[in-house]
N, C-alpha and C positions, 0 to 999 in steps of 0.2 A: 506633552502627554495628552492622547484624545479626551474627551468627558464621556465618549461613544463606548458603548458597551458592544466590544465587539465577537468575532463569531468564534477566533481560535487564535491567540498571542503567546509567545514564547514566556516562560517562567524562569526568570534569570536571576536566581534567589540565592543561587549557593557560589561558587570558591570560581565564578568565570572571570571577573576581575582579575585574583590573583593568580592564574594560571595564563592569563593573556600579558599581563604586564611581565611574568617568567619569560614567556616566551620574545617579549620585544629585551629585555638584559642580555638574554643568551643568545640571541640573532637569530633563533629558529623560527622562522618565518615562514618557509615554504614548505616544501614536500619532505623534506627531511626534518624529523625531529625526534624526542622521544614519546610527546604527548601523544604521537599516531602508532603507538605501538600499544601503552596504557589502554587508550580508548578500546582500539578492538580487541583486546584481551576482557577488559573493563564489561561490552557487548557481549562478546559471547560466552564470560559467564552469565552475565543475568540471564540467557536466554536459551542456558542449560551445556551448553558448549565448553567445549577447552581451551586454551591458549592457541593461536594458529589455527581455530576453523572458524575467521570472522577476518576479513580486510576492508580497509576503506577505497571508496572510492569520491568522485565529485557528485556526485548524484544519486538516488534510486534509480533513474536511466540508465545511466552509465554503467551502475551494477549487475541492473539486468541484460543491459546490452553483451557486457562481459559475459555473466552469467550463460546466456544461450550459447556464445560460442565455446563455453567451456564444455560444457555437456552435447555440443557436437552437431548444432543449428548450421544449416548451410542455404548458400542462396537459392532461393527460389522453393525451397522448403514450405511447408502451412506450419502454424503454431498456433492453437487453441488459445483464443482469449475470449472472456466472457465480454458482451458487447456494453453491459455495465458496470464502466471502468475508466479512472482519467487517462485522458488519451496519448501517456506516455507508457503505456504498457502496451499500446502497439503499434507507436515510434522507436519502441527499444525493436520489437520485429524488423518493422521495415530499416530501420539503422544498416542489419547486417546484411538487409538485400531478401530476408524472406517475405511471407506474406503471412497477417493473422488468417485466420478462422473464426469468424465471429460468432460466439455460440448465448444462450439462453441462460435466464438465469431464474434461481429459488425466487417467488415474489415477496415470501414472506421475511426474507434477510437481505437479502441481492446479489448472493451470491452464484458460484455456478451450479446448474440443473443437474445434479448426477445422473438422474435419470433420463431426462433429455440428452443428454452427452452420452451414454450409452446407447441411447435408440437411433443417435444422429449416425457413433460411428461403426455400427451395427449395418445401420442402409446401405452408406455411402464409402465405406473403404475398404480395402479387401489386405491381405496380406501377402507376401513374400520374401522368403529368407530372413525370415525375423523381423521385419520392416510392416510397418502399415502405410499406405496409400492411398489417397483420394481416387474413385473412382471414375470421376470425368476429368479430373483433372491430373491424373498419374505422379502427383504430388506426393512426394514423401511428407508424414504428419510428425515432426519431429519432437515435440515438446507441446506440454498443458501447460499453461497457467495462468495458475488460481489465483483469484483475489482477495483479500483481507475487503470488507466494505464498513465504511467508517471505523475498523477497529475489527471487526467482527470475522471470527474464522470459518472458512469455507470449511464443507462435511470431507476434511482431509482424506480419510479412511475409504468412505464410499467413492471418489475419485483415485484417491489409489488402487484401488480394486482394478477398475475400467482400466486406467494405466500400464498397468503389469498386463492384462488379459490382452491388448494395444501391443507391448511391449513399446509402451512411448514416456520418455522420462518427464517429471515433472518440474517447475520452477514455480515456488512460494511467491505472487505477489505480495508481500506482508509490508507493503510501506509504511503503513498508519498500524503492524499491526501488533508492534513491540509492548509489552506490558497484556495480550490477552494471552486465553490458555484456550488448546482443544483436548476435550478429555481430561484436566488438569495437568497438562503438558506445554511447556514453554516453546515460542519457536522453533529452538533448534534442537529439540525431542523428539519431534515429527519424523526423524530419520530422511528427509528431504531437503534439499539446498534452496535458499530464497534471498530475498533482500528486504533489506528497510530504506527507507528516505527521512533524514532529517531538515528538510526542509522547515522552513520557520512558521509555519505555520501546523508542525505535526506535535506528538504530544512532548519529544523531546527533540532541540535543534541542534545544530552546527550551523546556524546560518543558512548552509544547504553542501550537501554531502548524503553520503549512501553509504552502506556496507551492504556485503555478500558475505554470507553463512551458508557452512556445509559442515557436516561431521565428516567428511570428505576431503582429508587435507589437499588431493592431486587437484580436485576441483578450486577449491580456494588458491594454491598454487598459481594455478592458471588461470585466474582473474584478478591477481596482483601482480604476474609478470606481466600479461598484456594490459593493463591499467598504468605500467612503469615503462613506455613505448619498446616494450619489448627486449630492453635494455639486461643481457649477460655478462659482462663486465668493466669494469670500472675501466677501460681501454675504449667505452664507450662505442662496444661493440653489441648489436643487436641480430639476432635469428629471426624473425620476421617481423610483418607490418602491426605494429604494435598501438595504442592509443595513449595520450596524454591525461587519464582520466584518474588523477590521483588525489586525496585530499590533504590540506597543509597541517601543519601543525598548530597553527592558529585555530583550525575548524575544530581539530582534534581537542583542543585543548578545554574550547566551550563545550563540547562536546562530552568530555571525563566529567568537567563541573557535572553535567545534563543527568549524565547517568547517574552520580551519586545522590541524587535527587527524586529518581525515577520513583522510587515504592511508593515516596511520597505524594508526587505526581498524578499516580496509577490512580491510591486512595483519594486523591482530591474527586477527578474525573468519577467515577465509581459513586462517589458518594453526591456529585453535581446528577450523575443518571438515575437516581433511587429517585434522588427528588423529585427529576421530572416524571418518573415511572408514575410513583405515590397517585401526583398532581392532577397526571394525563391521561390515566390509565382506561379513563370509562367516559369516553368520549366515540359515536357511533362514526361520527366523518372521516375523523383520521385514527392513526396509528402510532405508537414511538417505536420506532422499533429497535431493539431491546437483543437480550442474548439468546442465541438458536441453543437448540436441546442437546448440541454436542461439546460446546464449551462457553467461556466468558468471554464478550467484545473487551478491546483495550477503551472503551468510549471515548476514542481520538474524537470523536463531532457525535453530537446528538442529533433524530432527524425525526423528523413526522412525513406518513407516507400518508397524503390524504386518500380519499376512497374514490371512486368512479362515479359520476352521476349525482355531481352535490352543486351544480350550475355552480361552480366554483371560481374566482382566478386569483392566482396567487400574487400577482401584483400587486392587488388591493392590499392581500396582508402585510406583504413587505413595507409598501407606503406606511400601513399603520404601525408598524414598529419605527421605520425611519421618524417618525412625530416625535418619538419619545425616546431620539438617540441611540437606538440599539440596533444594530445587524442582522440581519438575517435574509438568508436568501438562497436562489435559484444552486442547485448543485450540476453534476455533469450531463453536459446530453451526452447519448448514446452514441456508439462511435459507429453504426449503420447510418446514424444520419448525420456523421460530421464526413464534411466535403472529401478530406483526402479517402475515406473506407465508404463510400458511398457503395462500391463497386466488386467489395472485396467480398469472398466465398461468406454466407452465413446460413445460419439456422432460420427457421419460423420466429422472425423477432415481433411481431405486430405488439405481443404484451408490452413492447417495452418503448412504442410510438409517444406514448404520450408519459412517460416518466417522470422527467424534467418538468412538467408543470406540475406535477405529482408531489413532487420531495420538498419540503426545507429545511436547512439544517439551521440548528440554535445555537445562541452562545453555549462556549465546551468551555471555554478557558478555562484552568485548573484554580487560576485565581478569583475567581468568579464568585463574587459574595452573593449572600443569600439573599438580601434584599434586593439586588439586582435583576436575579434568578427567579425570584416575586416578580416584579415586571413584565418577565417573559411569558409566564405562566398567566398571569391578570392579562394581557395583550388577549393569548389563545384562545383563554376562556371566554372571554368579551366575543372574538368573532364567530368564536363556534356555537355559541349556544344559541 
């Protein structure tokens, strides 16, 4: 066990034990079991849903990969991603052969620019037979998608608007963004299909797996038969080129423990961010930033956005946290300036050039004691003042 206080650890408190040792008695092991039926039942209630509009997959990736080709993504297509975003949200794009659109984001949360995103696809795309188009590029614009940023929900509604006016369907990036509310609306209230990632390092794991949500059973449908290599009958006969992207019952089953856990979880996290809110709040250099005017962050990661112009480097701070055993550090660069989207269609990104020296996110752990949390806070104060 580390002594390091670190940035975001799984919370493995409740019934994962005895749900895994179940599963090694009954030899459910792999992709068949009953715990993978539980869990996304288990999902998409908490997250306002029914039985049947949540399936697993092996990833967030994988979800969203599925995801787009359910709602009808094809090669060579553009697909709206905000450029501040891990850069698996436009690995799942190019997966299927499309290309992102790397668009602009809110400074004040990090999410995508409504506004911006209306003025872009106002310029540059035109319409026909129902379809919108890239104008130099005669690219059909098939799909948005929004991101959750550390927890925190994109302005759904004013992006829907744009959307429907586009006629271009939307896909929830919500990896991190299980446990917030927009509007006091859960995930899958939104009336919009999205996904999650359990990765281990999010606010609930499976080690690492994904599900897809829809109130749209045809869609969920079709991202657990293509997740099941496309596989029609036990004759082990398949209708087309399908993917292996299923999760076990093993994942499923830490998984059930996770969720029955989860309000608990929520409230930890929730009440880790007050603190640092309280703590941090009146400080002129940087920022926390906290919940947007349109709903509650899940506060999967806490983060400080320092300000421009403070002869700053954030090295320095990390080093002085690493002194004193604790974590903290650099978050994503921006996928204009990661090597593989160098080159891909984007907006006016300059705001978001120096970002990444910009952000650090703080210990979130749910488990995260207060005196710890003191530490973090005495470090901050120490170099800001």
């Amino acid at each position: 066990m580390s002594d390091w206080i670190e940035i975001s650890t799984p919370s493995l408190r409740g019934k994962e034990y005895d749900y895994l040792k179940e599963c090694v008695q009954t030899n459910f092991v792999s992709s068949i079991g009953p715990f993978i039926k539980r869990f996304e039942d288990a999902i998409a209630k908490n997250i306002g849903l029914i039985k049947n509009q949540a399936t697993a997959t092996s990833s967030g990736t994988t979800a969203l990969q599925l995801g787009l080709l359910a709602v009808g993504v094809k090669p060579n297509d553009l697909v709206i991603v905000p450029s501040y975003t891990f850069i698996a949200t436009a690995n799942a794009v190019s997966h299927i052969g499309a290309n992102p659109w790397l668009v602009s984001t809110d400074m004040n949360y990090l999410t995508i620019d409504p506004k911006k995103l209306d003025k872009e696809l106002e310029l540059n795309t035109f319409t026909k037979n129902g379809f919108t188009y890239h104008k130099k590029t005669k690219q059909k614009v098939s799909c948005i998608i929004p991101v959750y940023i550390f927890g925190c929900p994109p302005d759904i509604d004013s992006i829907k608007s744009i959307a429907d006016k586009y006629s271009i369907p939307i896909i929830l990036d919500s990896a991190c963004g299980i446990g917030s509310k927009y509007k006091k609306s859960s995930l899958g209230q939104t009336n919009l299909p999205g996904i999650i990632s359990f990765n281990g390092n999010k606010t609930i794991t499976t080690g690492a797996g994904g599900v897809f949500y829809s109130n749209k059973i045809n869609l969920v449908e079709r991202v657990r038969h293509l997740s099941s290599t496309a596989k029609y009958s036990d004759k082990y006969e398949h209708d087309e080129i399908g993917y292996n992207h299923r999760m076990s019952n093993i994942q499923a089953a830490v998984g059930l423990a996770q969720v029955e856990q989860l309000e608990k979880i929520i409230k930890e996290k929730k009440m880790i961010h007050n603190n640092y809110k309280k703590e941090l709040n009146n400080f002129n250099k940087f920022k926390l930033i906290s919940d947007p005017p349109w709903g509650e962050s899940s506060h999967w990661l806490n983060a400080i956005l320092i300000k421009r112009n403070n002869n700053f480097n954030l090295d320095n701070l990390i080093q002085e946290f690493k002194v004193f055993k604790i974590k903290a550090n650099y978050f994503w660069k921006p996928l204009h300036l990661q090597k593989p989207y160098q080159n891909s269609l984007k907006t006016d990104l300059t705001s978001l050039n120096d970002i990444q020296e910009r952000i650090l996110i703080l210990p979130s752990s749910p488990t995260l004691k207060i005196e710890e949390q003191e530490k973090v806070i005495g470090i901050l104060k120490s170099f800001f003042r």
